[in-house]
MARVEXFI-359007 format. One line per field, with one value per residue (C-alpha): residue number from 0; residue in three letters; chain; x, y, z. Coordinates in steps of 0.2 Angstrom, whole numbers, plus 5000, padded with zeros to 4 digits. Example, Ala and Ser with C-alpha at 12.3 -4.5 7.8 and 13.67 -1.06 7.14 Angstrom:
2
seti <- c(0 1) .
sedren <- c(ALA SER) .
roti <- c(A A) .
east <- c(5062 5068) .
north <- c(4978 4995) .
up <- c(5039 5036) .
//
This chain:
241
seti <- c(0 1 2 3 4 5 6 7 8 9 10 11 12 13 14 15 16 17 18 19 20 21 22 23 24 25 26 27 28 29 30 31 32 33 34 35 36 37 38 39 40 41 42 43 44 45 46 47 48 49 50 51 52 53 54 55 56 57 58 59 60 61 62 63 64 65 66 67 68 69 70 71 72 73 74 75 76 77 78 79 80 81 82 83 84 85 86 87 88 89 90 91 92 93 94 95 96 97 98 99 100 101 102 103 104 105 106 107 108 109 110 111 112 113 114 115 116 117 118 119 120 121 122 123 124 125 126 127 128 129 130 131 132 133 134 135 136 137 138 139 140 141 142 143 144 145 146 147 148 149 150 151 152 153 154 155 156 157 158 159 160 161 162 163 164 165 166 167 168 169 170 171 172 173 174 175 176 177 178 179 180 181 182 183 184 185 186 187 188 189 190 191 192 193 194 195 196 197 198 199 200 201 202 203 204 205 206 207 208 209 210 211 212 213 214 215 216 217 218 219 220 221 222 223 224 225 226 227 228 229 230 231 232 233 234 235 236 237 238 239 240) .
sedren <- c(UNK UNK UNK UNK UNK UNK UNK UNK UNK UNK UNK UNK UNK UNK UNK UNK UNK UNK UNK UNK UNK UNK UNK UNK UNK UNK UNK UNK UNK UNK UNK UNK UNK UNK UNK UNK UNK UNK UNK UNK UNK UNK UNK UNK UNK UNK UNK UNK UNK UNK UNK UNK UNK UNK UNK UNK UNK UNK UNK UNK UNK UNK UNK UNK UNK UNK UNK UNK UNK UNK UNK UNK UNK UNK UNK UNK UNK UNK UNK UNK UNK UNK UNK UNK UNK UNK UNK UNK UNK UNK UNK UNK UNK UNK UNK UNK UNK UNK UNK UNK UNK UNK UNK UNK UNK UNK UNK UNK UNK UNK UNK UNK UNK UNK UNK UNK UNK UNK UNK UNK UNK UNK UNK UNK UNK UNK UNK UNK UNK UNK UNK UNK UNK UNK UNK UNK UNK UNK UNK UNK UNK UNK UNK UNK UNK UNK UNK UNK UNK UNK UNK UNK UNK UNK UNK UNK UNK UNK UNK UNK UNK UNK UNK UNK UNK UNK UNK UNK UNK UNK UNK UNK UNK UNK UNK UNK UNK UNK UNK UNK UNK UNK UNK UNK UNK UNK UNK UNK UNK UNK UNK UNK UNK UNK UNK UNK UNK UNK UNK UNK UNK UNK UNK UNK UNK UNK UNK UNK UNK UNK UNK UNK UNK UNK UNK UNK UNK UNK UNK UNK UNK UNK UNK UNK UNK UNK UNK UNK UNK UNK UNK UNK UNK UNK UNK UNK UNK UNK UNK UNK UNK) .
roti <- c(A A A A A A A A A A A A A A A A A A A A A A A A A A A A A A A A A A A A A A A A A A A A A A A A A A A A A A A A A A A A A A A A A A A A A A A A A A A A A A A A A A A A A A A A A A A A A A A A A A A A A A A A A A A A A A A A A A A A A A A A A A A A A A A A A A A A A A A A A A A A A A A A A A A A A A A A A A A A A A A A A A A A A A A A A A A A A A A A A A A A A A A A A A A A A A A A A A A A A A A A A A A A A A A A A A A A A A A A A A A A A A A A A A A A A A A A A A A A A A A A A) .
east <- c(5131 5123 5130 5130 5115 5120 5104 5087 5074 5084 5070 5067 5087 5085 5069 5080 5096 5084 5075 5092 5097 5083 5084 5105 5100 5110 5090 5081 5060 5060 5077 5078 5084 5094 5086 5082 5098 5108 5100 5104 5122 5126 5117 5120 5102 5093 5080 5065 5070 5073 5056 5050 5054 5050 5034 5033 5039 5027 5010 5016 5020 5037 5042 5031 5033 5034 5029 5044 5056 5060 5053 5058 5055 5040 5038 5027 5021 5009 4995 4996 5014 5004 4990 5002 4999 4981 4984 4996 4981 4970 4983 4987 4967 4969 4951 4944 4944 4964 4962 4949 4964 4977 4965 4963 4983 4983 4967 4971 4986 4975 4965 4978 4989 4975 4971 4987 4990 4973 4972 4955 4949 4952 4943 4927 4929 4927 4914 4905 4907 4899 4884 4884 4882 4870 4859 4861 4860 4844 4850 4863 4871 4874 4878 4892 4900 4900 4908 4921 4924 4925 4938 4947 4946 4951 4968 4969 4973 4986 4996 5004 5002 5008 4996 4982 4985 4989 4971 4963 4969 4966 4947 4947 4952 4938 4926 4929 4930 4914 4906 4889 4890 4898 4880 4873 4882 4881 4859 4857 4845 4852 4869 4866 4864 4879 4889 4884 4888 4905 4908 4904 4915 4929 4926 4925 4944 4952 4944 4948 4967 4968 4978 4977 4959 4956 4966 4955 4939 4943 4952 4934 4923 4935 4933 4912 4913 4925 4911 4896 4905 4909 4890 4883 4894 4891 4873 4875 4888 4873 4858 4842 4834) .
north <- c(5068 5083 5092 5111 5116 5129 5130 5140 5127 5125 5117 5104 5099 5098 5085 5076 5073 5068 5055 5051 5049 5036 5025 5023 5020 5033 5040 5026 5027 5038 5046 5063 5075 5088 5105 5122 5129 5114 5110 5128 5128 5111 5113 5131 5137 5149 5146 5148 5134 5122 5125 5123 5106 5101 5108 5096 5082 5084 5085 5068 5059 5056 5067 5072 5085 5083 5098 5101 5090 5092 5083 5066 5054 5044 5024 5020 5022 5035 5035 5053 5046 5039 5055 5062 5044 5050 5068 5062 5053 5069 5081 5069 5068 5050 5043 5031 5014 5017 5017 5004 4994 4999 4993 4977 4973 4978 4969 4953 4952 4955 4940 4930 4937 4937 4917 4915 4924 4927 4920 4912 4931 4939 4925 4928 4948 4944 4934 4945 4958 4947 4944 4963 4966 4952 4960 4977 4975 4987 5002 5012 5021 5007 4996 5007 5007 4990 4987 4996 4989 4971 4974 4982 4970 4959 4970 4970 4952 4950 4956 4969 4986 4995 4987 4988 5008 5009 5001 5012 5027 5021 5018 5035 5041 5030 5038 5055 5048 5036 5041 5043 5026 5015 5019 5014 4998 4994 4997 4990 4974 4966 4966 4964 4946 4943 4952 4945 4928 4936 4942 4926 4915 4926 4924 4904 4903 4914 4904 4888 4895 4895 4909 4906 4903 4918 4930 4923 4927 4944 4947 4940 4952 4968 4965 4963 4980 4988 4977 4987 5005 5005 5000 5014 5028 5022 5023 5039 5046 5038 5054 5049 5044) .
up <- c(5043 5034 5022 5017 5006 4991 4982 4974 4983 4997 5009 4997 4998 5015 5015 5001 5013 5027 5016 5011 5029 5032 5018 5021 5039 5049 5054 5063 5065 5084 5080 5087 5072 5078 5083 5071 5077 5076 5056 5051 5056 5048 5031 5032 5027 5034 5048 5036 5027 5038 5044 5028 5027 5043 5037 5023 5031 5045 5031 5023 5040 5039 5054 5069 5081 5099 5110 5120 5116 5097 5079 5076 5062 5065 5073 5063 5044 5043 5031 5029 5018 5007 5003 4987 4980 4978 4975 4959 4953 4956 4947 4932 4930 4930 4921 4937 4923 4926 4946 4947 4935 4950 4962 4954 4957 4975 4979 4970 4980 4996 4994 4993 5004 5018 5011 5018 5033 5041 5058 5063 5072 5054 5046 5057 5052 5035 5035 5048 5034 5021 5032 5037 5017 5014 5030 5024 5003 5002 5012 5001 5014 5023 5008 5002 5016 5019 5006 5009 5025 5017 5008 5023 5033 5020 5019 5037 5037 5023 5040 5028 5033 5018 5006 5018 5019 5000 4998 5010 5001 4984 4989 4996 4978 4971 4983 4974 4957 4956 4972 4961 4949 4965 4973 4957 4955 4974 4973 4956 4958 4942 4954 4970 4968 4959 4971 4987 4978 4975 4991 5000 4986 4992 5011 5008 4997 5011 5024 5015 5015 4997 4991 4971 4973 4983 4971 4956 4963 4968 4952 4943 4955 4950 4933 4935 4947 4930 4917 4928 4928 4910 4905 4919 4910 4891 4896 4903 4887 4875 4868 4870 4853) .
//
């Protein structure tokens, strides 16, 4: 049950109890909550702050509202839940090296989750994607965001929704980050080589179903991608003589 709010940010005691609510298990993804009227009577808030927080709740996708019937807590994870992950990382000014190092868990993980899980369909997306870079390694446009869509697809079949959404945000992140020297690295001839030769050593571990293998060589193409970024901006950082 909820409880009588006596409080100075009273709308963000209400987002707590209903957050509460969810992780003890009395709210249920597609539970109604009750209605304005009925929130304001039993936490004994005003209505401005019960709107408030249904406000907040709705931005970061943990609560939609239905025209007609009422808000209730959403079915499924939304990726909108995951947006302050990236707008922490914005705020705290976090240098991209520190992201790319994040992205190296989570996408190390995704190779060998996807080596493990990947039904035969998911395993033909990926190495669609490979060819689709190797087709497409001289257009830049096109090059970025095939790249991107790799390693997508690649999170799509770990079969694990949260990290595929984590993943998708985190890239979002780098796009604002590094958007310039991610071109770079991507367009670089000295690179392009080497990458496509890591893209399709990763296709052929998770094809092959071996997890270890597939983690190592993503983990070894992260840290080239990190190796390529430090040399663009120390270049960069380096007067001219």
């Amino acid at each position: 049950m909820f409880t009588p709010i006596k409080d100075v940010k009273v709308y963000q005691q209400v987002i707590a109890q209903i957050k509460a609510m969810i992780k003890s298990g009395e709210l249920k993804r597609g539970d109604k909550l009750p209605s304005e009227r009925e929130l304001v009577e039993q936490l004994q808030v005003s209505r401005t702050s019960i709107r408030e927080a249904l406000s907040a709740l709705q931005i970061i996708g943990l609560v939609e509202s239905r025209h007609g019937e009422g808000n209730f807590i959403r079915e499924q994870v939304d990726r909108n839940l995951l947006e302050p992950l990236s707008i922490i990382f914005l705020l705290e000014q976090t240098p991209p090296q520190e992201i790319l190092e994040f992205r190296m868990i989570l996408e190390t993980n995704s190779a060998f989750l996807a080596a493990k899980n990947a039904n035969q369909e998911q395993i033909e997306a990926i190495g669609a994607a490979v060819e689709n870079l190797e087709r497409f390694q001289l257009e830049e446009e096109q090059n970025v965001r095939l790249d991107k869509e790799l390693h997508y697809t690649i999170a799509r079949a770990t079969g694990n929704r949260l990290l595929y959404s984590i993943i998708n945000s985190i890239s979002d992140l780098i796009d604002e980050s590094i958007k310039y020297t991610r071109s770079r690295i991507l367009m670089e001839p000295a690179n392009q080589q080497t990458l496509i030769s890591q893209h399709r050593g990763i296709y052929e571990a998770i094809a092959a179903g071996n997890a270890e293998e597939a983690s190592r060589r993503m983990q070894s193409h992260l840290e080239y991608v990190n190796d390529c970024l430090a040399r663009l901006e120390r270049s960069e950082t380096t007067p001219e003589s």
